[in-house]
LOKE-758170 format. One record per residue (C-alpha): residue in one letter; x negated, y negated, z negated. Coordinates in steps of 0.02 Angstrom, whole numbers, plus 32768, in hexadecimal, padded with zeros to 4 digits. Each point is the difference from the previous one (the first is absolute). Layout:
BEGIN
AXYZ ...
END
This chain:
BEGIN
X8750AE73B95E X7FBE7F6A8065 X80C27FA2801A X7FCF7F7D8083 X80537FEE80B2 X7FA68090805F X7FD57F81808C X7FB37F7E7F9A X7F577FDD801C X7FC980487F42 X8058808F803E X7FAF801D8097 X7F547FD67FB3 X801980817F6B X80258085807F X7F767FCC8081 X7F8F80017F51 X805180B47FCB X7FE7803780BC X7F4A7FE17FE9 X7FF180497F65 X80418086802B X7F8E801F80A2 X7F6E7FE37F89 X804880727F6F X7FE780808089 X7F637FDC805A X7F957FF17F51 X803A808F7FAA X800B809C8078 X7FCB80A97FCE X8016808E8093 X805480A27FD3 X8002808F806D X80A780418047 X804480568083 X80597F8B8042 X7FCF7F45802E X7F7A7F9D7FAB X804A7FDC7F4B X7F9B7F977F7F X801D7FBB7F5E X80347F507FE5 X80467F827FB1 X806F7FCB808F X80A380467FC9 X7FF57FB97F58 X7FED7F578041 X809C80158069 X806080257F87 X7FC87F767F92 X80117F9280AE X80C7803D800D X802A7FE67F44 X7FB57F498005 X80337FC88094 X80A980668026 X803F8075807F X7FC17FA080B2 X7F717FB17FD1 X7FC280887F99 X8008806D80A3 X7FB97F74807A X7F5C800E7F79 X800180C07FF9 X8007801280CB X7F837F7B8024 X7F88803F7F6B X800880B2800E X803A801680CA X7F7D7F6A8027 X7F7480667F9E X803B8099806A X7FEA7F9A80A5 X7F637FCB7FE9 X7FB5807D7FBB X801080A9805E X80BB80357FD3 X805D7F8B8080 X805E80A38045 X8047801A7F6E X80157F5D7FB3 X80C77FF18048 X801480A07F6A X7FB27F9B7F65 X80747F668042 X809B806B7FF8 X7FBA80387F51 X80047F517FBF X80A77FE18046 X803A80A97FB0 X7FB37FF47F48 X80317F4E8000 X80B080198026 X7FFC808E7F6C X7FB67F977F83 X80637F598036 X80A5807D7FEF X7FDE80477F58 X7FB17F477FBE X809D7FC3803A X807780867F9E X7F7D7FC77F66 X80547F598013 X7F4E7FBB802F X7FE280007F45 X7F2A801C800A X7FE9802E7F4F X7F73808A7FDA X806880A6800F X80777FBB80B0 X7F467FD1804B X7FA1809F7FD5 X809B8076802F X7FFE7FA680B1 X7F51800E7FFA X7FF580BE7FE7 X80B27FEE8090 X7F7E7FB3807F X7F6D808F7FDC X808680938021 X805B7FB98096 X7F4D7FDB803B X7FC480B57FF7 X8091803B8060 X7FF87F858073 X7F4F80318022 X802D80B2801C X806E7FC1808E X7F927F9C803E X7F5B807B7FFF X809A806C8064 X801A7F9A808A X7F327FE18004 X7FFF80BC8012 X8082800F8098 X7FC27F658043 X7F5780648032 X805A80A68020 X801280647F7F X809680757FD9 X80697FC37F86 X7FD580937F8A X7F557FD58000 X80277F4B7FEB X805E802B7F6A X7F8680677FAA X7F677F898037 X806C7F527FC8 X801D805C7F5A X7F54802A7FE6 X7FBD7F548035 X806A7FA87F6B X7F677FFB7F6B X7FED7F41803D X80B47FD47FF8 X801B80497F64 X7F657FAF7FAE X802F7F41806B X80BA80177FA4 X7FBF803F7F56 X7F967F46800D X808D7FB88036 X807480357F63 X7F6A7FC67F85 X7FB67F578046 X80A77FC28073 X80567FC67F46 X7F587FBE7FBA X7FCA7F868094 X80C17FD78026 X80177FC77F41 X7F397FAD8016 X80427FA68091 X80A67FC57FAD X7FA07FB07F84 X7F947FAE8052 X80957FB0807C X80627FEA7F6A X7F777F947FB0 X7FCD7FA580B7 X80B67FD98007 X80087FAC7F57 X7F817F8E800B X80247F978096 
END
C-alpha cells in the first residue's frame, strides 16, 4: 500500500491518475448485457477500484472510485443513478479496508486475492440493492423489483468474477513498478 501523507501532492496526483484510469478502464472496455433492470455492462471499472483503494488506502482510494466510476456515470447517460455506484464505492471500500485491516495490511498473494474475491461478493450484493432501488425509483412494486434486480445480476457477477482474477495481478504489477520508481531516485 502507497504509505505517503494522503494530502501530499504524490498523493493527490496518484489518485487524480487512478481517477482517470479508472473513467477510461470503463469507457474502452464496455460490453452491454441485457437485464431487466437498468443498463448493466461489463467493465473493468470495479477492478480498478479496488486496485485504486489497496494502493492508495481507505479515502483516497474512494475519492478515485467516485470520481472514476460516478464521473463516467455523469457524463455518460447514468447521472440519475450515479449517487448509487458512489455509495457502492464507499460501501466495498469500507469492506475491504475493514478486512485488509484485520489482515494486518500484510499484501502478500493469498491476503490480496481473498480481499479481492471480498470486493467481487460484496459487489454483487451491493448491486442487487442497488438495481432495487433503480426498480422503485421508476415505480415498480417491490416484488417485481426483487425478482427483476435478481435477474439483472449476469453483469455483476461476471464484473466481480474479473475483479477476483485481475484486481491481485495489476495491484502486485503496480507495486512493482512503484517499488522500483521509488528505488531509483
Amino acid at each position: 500500500m502507497f504509505r505517503d501523507n494522503q494530502n501530499s501532492l504524490r498523493a493527490i496526483i496518484l489518485t487524480g491518475l487512478f481517477a482517470a484510469i479508472i473513467y477510461i478502464g470503463i469507457w474502452v472496455l464496455r460490453i452491454p448485457i441485457p437485464a431487466m433492470v437498468g443498463r448493466p455492462f461489463i467493465h473493468f471499472g470495479n477492478t480498478l477500484t479496488l486496485v485504486a483503494i489497496l494502493f492508495l488506502g481507505y479515502r483516497n482510494g474512494i475519492l478515485a472510485g467516485i470520481i472514476g466510476l460516478g464521473g463516467f456515470d455523469i457524463l455518460n447517460g447514468y447521472a440519475a443513478t450515479s449517487w448509487l455506484i458512489m455509495l457502492e464505492v464507499v460501501l466495498v471500500a469500507s469492506v475491504v479496508t475493514g478486512v485488509y485491516k484485520l489482515m494486518g495490511y500484510q499484501d502478500n498473494r493469498k491476503n490480496i486475492i481473498i480481499i479481492a474475491i471480498i470486493a467481487g461478493i460484496t459487489k454483487i450484493f451491493s448491486s442487487y440493492g442497488t438495481s432495487i432501488v433503480e426498480a422503485l425509483m421508476v415505480g415498480t412494486n417491490i416484488k417485481t423489483a426483487l425478482v427483476a434486480s435478481f435477474m439483472s445480476l449476469p453483469a455483476t457477477v461476471i464484473n466481480s468474477i474479473s475483479t477476483a482474477i485481475f484486481a491481485p495481478l495489476l495491484y502486485f504489477a503496480i507495486r512493482k513498478i512503484f517499488v522500483q520508481s521509488t528505488q531509483r531516485r
